[in-house]
mmJSON file of the N, C-alpha and C atoms, coordinates in Angstrom:
{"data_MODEL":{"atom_site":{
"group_PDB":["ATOM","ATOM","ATOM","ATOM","ATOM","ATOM","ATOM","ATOM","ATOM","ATOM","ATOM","ATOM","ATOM","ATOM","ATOM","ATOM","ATOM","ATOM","ATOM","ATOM","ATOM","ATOM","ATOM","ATOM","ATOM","ATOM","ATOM","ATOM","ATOM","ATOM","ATOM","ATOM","ATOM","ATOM","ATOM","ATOM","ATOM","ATOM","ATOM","ATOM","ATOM","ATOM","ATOM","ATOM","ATOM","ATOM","ATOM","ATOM","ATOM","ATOM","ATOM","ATOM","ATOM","ATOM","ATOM","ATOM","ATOM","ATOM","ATOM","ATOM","ATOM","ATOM","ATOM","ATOM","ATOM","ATOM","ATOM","ATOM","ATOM","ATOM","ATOM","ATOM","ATOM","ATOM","ATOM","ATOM","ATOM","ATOM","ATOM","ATOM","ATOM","ATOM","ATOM","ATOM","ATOM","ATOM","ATOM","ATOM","ATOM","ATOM","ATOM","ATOM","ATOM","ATOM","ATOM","ATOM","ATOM","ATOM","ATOM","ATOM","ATOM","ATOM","ATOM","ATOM","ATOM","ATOM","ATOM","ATOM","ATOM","ATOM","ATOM","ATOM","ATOM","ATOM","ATOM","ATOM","ATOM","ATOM","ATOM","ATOM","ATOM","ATOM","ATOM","ATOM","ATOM","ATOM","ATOM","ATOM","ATOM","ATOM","ATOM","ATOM","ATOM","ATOM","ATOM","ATOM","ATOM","ATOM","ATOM","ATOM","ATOM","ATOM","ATOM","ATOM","ATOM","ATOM","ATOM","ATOM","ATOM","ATOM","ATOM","ATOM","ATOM","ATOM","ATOM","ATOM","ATOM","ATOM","ATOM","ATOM","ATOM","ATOM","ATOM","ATOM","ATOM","ATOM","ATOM","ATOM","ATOM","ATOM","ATOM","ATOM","ATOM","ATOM","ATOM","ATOM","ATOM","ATOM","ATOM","ATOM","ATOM","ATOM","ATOM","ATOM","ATOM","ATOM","ATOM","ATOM","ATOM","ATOM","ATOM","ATOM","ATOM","ATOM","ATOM"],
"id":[1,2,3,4,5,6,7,8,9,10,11,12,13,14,15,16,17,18,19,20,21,22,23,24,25,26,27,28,29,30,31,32,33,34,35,36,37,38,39,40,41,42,43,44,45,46,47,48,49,50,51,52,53,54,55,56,57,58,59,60,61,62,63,64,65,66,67,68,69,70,71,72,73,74,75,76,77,78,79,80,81,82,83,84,85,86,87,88,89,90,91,92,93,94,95,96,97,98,99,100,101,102,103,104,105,106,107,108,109,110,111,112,113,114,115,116,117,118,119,120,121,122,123,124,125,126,127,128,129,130,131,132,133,134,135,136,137,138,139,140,141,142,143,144,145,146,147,148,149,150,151,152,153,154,155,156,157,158,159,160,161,162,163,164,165,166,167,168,169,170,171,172,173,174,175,176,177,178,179,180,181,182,183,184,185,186,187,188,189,190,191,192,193,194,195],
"type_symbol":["N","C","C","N","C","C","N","C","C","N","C","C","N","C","C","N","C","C","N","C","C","N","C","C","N","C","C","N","C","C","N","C","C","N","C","C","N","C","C","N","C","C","N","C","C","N","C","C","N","C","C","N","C","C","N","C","C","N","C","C","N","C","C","N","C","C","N","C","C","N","C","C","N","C","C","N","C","C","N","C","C","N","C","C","N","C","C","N","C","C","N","C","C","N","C","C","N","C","C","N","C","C","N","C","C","N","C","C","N","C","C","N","C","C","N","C","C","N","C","C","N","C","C","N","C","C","N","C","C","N","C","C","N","C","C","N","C","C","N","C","C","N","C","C","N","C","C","N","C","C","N","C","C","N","C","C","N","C","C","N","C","C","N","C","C","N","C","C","N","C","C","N","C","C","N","C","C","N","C","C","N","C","C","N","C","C","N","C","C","N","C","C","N","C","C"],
"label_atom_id":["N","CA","C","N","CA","C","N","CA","C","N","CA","C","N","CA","C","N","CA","C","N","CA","C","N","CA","C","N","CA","C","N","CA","C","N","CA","C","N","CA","C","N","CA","C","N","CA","C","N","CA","C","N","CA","C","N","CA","C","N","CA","C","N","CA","C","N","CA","C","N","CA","C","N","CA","C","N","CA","C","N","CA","C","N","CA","C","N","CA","C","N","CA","C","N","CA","C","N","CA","C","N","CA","C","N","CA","C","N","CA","C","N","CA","C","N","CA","C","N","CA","C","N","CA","C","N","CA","C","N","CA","C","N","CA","C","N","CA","C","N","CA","C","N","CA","C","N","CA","C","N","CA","C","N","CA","C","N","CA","C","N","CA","C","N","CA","C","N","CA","C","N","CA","C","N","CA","C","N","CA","C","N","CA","C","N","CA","C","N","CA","C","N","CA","C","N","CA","C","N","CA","C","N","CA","C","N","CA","C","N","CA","C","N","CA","C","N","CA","C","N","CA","C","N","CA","C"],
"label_alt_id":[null,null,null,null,null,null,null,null,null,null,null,null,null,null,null,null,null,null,null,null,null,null,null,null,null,null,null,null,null,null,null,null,null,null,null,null,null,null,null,null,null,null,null,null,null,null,null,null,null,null,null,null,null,null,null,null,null,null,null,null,null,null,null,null,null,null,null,null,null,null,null,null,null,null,null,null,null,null,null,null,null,null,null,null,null,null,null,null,null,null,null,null,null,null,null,null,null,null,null,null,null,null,null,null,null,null,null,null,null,null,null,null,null,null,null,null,null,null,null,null,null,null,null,null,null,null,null,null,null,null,null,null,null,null,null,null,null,null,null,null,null,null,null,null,null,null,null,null,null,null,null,null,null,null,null,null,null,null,null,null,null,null,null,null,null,null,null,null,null,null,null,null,null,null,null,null,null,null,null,null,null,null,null,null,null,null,null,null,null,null,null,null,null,null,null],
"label_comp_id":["UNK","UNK","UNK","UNK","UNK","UNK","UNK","UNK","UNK","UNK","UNK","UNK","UNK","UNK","UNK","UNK","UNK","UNK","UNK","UNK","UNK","UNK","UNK","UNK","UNK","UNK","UNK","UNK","UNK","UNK","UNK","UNK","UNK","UNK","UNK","UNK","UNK","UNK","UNK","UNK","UNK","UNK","UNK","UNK","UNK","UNK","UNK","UNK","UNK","UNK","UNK","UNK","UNK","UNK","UNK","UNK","UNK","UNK","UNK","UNK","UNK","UNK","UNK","UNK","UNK","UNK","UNK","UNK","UNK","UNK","UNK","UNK","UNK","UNK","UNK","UNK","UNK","UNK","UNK","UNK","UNK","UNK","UNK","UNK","UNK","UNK","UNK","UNK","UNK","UNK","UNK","UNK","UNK","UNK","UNK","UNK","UNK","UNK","UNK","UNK","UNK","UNK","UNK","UNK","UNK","UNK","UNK","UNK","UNK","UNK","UNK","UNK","UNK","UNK","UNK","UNK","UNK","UNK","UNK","UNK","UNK","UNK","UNK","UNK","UNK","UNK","UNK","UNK","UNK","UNK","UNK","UNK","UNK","UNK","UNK","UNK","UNK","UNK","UNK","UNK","UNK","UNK","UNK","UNK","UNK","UNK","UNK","UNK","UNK","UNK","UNK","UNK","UNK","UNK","UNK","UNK","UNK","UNK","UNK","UNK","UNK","UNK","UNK","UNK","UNK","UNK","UNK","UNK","UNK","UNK","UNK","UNK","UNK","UNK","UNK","UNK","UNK","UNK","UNK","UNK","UNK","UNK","UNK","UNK","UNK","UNK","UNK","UNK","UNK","UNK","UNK","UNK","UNK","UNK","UNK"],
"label_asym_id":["A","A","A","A","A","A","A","A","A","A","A","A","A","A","A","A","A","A","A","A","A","A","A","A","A","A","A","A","A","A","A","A","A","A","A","A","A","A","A","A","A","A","A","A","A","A","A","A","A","A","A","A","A","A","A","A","A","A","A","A","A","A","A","A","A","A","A","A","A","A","A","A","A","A","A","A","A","A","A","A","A","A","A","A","A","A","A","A","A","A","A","A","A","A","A","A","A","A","A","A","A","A","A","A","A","A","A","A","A","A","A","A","A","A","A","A","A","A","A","A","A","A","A","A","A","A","A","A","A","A","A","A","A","A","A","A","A","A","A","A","A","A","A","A","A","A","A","A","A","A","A","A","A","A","A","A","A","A","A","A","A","A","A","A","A","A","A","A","A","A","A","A","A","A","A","A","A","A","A","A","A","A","A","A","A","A","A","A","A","A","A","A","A","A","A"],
"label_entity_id":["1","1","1","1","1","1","1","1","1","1","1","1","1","1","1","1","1","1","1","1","1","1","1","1","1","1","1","1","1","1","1","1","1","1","1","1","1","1","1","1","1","1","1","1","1","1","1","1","1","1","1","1","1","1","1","1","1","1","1","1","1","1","1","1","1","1","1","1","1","1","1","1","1","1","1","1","1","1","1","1","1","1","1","1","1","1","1","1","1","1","1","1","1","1","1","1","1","1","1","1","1","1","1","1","1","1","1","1","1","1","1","1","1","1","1","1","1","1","1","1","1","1","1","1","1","1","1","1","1","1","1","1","1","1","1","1","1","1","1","1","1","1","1","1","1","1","1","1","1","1","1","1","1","1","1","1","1","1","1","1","1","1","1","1","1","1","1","1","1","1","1","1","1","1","1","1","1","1","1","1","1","1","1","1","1","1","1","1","1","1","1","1","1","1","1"],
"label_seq_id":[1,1,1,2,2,2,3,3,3,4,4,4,5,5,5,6,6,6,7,7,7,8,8,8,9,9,9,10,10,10,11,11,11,12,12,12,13,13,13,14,14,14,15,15,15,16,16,16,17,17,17,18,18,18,19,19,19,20,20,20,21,21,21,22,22,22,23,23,23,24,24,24,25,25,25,26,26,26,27,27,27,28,28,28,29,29,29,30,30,30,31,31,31,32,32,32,33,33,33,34,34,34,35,35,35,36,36,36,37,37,37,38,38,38,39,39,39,40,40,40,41,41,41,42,42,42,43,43,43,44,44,44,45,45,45,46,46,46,47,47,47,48,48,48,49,49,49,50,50,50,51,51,51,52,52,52,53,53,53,54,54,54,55,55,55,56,56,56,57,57,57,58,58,58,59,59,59,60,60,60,61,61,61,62,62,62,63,63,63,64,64,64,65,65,65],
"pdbx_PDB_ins_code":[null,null,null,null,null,null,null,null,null,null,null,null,null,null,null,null,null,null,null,null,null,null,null,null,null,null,null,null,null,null,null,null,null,null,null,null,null,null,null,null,null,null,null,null,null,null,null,null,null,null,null,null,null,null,null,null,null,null,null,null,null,null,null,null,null,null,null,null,null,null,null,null,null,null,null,null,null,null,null,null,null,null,null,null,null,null,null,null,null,null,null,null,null,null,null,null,null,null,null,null,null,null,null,null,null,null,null,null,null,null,null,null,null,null,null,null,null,null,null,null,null,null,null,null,null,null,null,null,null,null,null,null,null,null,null,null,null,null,null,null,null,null,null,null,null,null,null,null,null,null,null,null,null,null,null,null,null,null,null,null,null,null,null,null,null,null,null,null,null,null,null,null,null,null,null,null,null,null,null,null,null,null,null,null,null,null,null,null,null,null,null,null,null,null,null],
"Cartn_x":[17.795,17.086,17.5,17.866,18.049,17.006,17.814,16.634,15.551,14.271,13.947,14.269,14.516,14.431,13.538,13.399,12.393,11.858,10.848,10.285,10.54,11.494,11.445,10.294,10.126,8.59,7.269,7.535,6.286,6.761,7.67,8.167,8.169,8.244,8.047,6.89,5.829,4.445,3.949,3.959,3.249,3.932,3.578,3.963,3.121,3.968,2.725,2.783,1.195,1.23,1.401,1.523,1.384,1.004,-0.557,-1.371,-1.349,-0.45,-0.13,-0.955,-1.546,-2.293,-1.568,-1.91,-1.356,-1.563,-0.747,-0.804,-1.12,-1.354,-1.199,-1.637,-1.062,-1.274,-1.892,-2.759,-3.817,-3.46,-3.8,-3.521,-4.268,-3.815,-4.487,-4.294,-3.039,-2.977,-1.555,-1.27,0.028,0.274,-0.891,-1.202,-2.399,-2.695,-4.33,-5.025,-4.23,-5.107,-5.995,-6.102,-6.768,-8.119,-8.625,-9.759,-10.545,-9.619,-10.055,-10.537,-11.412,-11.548,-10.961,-10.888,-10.39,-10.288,-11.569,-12.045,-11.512,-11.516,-11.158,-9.766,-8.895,-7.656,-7.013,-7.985,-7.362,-7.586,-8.963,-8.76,-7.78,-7.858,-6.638,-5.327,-4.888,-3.834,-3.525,-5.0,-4.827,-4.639,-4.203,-3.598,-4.808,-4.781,-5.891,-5.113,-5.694,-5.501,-5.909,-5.825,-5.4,-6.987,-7.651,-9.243,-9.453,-8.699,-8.662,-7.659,-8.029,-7.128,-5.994,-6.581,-5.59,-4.434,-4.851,-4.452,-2.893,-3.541,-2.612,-1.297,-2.446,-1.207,0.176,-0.206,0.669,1.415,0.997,1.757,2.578,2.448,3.065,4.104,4.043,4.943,6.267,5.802,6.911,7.216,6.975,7.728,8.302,8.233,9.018,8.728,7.772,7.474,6.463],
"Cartn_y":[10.838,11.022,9.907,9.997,8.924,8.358,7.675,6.681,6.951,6.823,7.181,6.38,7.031,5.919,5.798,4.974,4.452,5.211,6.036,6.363,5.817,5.673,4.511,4.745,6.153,6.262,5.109,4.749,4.51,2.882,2.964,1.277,1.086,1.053,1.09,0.408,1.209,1.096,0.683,0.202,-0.698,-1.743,-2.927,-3.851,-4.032,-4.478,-5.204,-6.425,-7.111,-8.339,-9.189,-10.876,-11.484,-11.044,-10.671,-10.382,-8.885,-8.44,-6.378,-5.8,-6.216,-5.355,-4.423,-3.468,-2.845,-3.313,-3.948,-3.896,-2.824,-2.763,-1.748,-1.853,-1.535,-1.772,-0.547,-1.298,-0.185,0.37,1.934,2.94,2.481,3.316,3.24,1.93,1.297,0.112,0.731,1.495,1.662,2.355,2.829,3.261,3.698,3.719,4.271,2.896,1.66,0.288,0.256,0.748,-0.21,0.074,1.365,1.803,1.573,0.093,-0.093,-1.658,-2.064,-3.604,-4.78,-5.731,-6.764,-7.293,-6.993,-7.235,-6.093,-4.935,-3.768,-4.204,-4.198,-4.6,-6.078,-6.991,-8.245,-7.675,-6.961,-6.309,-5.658,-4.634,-3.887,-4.231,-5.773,-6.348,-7.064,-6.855,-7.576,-7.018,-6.857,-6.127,-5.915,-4.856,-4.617,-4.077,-3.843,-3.434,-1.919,-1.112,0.158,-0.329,0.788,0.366,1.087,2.235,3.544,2.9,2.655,2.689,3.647,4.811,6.058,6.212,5.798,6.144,4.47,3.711,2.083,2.515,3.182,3.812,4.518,6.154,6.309,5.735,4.916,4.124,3.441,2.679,1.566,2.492,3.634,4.648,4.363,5.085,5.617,4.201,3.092,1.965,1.005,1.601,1.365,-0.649,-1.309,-2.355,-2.928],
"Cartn_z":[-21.776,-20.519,-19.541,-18.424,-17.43,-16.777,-16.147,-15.936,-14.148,-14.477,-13.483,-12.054,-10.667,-9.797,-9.245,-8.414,-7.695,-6.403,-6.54,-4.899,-3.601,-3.378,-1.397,-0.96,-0.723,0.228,-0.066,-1.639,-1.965,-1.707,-2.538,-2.248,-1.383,-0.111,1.369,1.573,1.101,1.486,0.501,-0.881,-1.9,-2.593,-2.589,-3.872,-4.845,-5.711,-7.077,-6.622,-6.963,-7.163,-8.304,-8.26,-9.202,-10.647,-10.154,-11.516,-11.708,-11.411,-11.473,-10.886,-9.515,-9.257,-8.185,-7.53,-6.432,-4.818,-3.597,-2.658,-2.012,-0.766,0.516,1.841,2.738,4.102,4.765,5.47,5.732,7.034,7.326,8.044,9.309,10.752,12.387,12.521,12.462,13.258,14.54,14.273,15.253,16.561,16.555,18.191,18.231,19.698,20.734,19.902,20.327,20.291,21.055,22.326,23.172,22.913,22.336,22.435,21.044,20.421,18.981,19.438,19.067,19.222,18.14,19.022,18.083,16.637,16.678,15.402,14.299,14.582,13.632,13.963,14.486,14.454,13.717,13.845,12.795,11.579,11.099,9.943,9.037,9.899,9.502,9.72,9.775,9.749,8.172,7.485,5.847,5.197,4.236,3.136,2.183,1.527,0.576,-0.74,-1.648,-3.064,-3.084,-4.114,-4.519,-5.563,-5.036,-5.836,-7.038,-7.34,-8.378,-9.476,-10.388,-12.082,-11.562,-11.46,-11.481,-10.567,-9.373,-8.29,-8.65,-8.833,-9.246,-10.314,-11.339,-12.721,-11.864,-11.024,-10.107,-10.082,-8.691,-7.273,-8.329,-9.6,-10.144,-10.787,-11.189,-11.672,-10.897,-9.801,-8.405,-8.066,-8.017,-7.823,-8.802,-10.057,-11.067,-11.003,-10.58,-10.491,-11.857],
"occupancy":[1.0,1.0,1.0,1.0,1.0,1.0,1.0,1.0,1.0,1.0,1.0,1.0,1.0,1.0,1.0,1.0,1.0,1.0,1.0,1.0,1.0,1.0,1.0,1.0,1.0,1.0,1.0,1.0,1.0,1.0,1.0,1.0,1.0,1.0,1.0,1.0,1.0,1.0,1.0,1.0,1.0,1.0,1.0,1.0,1.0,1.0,1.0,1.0,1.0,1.0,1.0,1.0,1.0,1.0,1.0,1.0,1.0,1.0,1.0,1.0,1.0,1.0,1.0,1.0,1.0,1.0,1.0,1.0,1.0,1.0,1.0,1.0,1.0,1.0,1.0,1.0,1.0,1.0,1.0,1.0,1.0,1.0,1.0,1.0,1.0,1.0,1.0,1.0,1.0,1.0,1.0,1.0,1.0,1.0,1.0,1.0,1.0,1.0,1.0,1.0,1.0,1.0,1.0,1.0,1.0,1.0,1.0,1.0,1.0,1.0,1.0,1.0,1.0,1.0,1.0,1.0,1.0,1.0,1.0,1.0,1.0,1.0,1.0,1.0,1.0,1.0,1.0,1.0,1.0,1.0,1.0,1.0,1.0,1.0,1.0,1.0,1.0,1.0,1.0,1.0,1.0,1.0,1.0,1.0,1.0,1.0,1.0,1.0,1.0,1.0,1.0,1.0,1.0,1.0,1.0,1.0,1.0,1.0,1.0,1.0,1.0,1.0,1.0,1.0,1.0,1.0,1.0,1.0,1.0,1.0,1.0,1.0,1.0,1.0,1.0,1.0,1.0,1.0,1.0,1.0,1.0,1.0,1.0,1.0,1.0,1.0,1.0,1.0,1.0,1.0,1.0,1.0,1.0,1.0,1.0],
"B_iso_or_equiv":[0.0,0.0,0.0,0.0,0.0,0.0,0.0,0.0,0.0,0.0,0.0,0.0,0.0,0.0,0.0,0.0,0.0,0.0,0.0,0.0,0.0,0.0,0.0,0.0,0.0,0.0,0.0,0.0,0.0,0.0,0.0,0.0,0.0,0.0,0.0,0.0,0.0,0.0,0.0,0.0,0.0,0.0,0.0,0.0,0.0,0.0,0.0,0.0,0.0,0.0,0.0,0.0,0.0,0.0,0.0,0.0,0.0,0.0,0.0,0.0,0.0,0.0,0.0,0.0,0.0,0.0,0.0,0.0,0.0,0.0,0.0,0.0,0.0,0.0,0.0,0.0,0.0,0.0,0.0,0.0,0.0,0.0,0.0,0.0,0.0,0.0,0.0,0.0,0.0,0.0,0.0,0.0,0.0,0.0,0.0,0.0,0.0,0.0,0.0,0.0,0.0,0.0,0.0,0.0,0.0,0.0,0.0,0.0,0.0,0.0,0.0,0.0,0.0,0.0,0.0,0.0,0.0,0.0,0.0,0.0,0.0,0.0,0.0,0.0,0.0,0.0,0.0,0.0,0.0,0.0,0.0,0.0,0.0,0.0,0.0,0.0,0.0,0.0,0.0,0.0,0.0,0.0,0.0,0.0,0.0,0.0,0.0,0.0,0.0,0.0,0.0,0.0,0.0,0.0,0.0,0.0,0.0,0.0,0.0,0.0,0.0,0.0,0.0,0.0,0.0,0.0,0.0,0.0,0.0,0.0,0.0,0.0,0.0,0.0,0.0,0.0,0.0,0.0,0.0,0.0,0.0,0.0,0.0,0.0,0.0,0.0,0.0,0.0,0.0,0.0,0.0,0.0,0.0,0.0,0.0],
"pdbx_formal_charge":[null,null,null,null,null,null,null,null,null,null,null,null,null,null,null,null,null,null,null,null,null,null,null,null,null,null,null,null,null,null,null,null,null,null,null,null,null,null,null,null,null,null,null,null,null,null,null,null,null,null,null,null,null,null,null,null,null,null,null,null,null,null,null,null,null,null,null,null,null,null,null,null,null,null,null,null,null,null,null,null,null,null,null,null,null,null,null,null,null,null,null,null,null,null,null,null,null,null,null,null,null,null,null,null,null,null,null,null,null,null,null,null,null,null,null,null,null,null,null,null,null,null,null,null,null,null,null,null,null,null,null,null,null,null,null,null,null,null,null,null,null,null,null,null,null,null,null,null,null,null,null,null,null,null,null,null,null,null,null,null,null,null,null,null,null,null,null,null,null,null,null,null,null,null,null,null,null,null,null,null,null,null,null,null,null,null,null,null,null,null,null,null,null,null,null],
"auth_seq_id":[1,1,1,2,2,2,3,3,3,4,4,4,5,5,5,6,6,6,7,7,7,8,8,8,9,9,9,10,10,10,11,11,11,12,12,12,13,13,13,14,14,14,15,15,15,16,16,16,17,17,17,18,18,18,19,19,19,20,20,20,21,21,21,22,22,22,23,23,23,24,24,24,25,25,25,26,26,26,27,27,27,28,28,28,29,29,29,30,30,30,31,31,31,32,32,32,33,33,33,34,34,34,35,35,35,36,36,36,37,37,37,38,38,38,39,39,39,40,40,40,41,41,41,42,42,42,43,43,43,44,44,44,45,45,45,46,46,46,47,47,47,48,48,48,49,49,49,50,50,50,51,51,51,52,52,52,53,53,53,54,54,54,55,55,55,56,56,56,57,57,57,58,58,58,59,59,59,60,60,60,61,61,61,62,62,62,63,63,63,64,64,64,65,65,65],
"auth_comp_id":["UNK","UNK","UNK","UNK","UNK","UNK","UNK","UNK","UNK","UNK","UNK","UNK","UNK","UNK","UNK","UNK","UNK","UNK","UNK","UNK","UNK","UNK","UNK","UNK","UNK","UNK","UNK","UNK","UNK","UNK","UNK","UNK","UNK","UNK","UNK","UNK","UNK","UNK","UNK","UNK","UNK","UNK","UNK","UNK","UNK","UNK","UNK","UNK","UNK","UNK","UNK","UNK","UNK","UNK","UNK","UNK","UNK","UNK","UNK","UNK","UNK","UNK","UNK","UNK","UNK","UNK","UNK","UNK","UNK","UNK","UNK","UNK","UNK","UNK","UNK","UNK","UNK","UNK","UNK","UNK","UNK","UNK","UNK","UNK","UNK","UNK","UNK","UNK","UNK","UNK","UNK","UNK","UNK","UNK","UNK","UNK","UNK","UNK","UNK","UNK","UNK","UNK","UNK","UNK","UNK","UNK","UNK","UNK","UNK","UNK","UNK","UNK","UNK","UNK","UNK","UNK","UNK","UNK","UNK","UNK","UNK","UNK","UNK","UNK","UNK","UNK","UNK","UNK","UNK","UNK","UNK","UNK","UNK","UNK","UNK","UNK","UNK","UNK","UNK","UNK","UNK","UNK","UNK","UNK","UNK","UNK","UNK","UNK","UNK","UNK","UNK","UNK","UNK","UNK","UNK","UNK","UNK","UNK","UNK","UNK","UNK","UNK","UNK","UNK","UNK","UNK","UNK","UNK","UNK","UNK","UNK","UNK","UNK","UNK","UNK","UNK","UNK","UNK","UNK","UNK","UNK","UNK","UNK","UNK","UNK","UNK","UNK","UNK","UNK","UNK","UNK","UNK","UNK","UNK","UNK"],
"auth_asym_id":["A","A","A","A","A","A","A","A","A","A","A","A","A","A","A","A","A","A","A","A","A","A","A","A","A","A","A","A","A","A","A","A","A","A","A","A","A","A","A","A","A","A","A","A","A","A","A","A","A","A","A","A","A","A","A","A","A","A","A","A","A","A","A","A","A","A","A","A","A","A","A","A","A","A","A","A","A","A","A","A","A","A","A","A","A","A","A","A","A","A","A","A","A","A","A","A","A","A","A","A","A","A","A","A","A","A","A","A","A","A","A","A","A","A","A","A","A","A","A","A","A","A","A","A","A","A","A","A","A","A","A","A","A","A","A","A","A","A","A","A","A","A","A","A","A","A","A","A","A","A","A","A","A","A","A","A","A","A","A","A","A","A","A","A","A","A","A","A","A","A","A","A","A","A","A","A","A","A","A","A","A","A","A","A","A","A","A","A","A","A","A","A","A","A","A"],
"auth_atom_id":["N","CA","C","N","CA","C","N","CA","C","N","CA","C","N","CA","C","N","CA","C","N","CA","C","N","CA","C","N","CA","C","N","CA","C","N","CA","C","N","CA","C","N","CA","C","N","CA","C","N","CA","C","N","CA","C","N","CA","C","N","CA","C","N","CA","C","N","CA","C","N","CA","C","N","CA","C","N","CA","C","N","CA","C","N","CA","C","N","CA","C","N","CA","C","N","CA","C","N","CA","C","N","CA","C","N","CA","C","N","CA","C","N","CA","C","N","CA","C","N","CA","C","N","CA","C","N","CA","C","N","CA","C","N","CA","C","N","CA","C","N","CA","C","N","CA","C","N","CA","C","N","CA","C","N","CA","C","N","CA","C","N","CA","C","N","CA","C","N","CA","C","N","CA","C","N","CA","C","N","CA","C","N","CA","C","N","CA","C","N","CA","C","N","CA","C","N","CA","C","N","CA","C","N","CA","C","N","CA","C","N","CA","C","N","CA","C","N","CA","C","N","CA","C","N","CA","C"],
"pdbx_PDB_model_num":[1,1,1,1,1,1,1,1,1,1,1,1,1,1,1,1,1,1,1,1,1,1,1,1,1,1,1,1,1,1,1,1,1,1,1,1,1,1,1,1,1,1,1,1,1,1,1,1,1,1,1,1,1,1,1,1,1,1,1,1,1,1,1,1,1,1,1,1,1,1,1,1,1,1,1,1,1,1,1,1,1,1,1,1,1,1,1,1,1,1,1,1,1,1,1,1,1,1,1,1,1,1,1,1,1,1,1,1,1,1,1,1,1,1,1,1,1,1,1,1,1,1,1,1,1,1,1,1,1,1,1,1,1,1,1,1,1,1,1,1,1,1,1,1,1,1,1,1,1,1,1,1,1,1,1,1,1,1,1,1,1,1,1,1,1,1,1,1,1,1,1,1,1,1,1,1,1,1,1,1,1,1,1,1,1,1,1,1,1,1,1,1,1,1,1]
}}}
């Protein structure tokens, strides 16, 4: 069997961390700002984690990480 490759799409948009957990960058930061305030916008400039076991097992699949 060969070897699987790696999803780009996903690698794109997730890393693993240090301790294996899953990265991700969170969605509605890239346009119709103005009518978002500051505050929801520094937010959604931090990176968050992948909160689902399941959903982590995945993502860590397709990025072969």
């Amino acid at each position: 069997m060969p070897k699987m490759k790696t999803h780009r799409g996903a690698a794109k948009r997730f890393a693993k961390t240090g301790s294996g957990k899953v990265r991700r960058y969170k969605a509605y930061k890239s346009h119709i700002l103005t009518k978002k305030t500051s505050k929801r916008k520094r937010r959604l400039r931090r990176a968050g984690l992948i909160a689902t076991t399941g959903d982590a097992k995945r993502i860590k699949r397709l990025i072969q990480a």
